[in-house]
Structure formats: C-alpha cells, structure tokens
N, C-alpha and C positions, 0 to 999 in steps of 0.2 A: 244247606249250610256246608262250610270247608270242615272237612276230616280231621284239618289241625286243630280249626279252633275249637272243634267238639272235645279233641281230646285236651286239650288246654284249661277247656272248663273245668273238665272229671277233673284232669293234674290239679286245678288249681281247688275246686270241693273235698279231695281228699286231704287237701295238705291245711285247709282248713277245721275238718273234723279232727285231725292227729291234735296240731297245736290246741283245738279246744278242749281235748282231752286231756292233755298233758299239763296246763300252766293252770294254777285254782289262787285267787286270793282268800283268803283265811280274816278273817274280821279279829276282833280285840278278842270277842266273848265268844269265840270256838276257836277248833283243835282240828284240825287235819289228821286221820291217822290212816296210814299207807298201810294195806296189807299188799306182801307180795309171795305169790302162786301160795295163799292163803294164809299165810302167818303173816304174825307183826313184825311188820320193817323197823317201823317208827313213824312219832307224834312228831306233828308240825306245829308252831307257835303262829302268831298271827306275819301276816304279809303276804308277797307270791312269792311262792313255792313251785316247781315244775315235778313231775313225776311223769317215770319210765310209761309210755302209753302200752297198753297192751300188755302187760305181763305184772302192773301196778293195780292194785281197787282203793281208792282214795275215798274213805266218809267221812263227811265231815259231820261233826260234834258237836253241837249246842252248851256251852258250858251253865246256862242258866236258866235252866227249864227247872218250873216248880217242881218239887217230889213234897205231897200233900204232906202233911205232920211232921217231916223231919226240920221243920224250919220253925217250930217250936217245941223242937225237944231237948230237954236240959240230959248233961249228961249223968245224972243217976236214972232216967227214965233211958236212955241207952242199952246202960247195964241190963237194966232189970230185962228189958227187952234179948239181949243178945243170953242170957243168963234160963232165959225161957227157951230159943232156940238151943241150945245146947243141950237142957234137959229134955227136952219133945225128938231130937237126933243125937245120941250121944255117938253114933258111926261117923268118923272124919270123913268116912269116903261122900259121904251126903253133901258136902259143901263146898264138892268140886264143881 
C-alpha cells in the first residue's frame, strides 16, 4: 500500500470519530446534559446539538422512565412521606 493513502485513511478515521463524538441528536423525550471537566455546563432540549469533543461528557437522559409508586401518588401521601424523611434525618447536611 502507498504511505499516503495509509495515512489518508487514519486522517480520514480520526476526523470521523471526533465528528461522532461531537454532534448527538436528542429525541422529544430526553435531555442532553453536558458536563464540562466535571461540572454542569448545561441541558440540551430536543434536536442536534454539537459539543466541545474532548474536554465535553454529554449523557443523555431519559425523561420517561417508570419511578415505581410515584405515578400514583397523590399529594397528601407526598407529604406524609417527605414529613417522615425529615423526622428519621432532622440534619440538613443528610440531603446533600
């Protein structure tokens, strides 16, 4: 094989792992959220969206995933519920 076109390949594999790194479509029912060098940048809404490669961690978010009981819970069963966590940790520092 030619030197060039070998290296023509790599050039052209890496500039396609960057770009697939960088550009994410985001659906109706998730949320893109960028952390950058570990904190929160900011939430993506639905569409494409691009992000900083390398120095970005883009997860995306499921906004409709079952959480078992709380999809029939009224809110006086809430209360009572948050009203028992309070009393079982009265330390703020607990609910960091």
């Amino acid at each position: 094989m030619n030197i060039e076109l070998l290296l023509f390949l790599m050039f052209f594999l890496l500039i396609v792992v960057i770009v697939g790194k960088t550009v994410f479509m985001v659906q109706e029912n998730q949320r893109l959220v960028v952390l950058r060098f570990g904190k929160l940048f900011k939430t993506i809404g639905p569409g494409i969206c691009m992000v900083v490669p390398f120095t970005d961690l883009a997860v995306l978010v499921e906004l409709n995933q079952y959480v078992p009981g709380w999809q029939k819970m009224t809110e006086e069963d809430l209360c009572i519920k948050v009203a028992g966590l309070v009393k079982e940790n009265p330390d703020p520092k607990a609910f960091k």
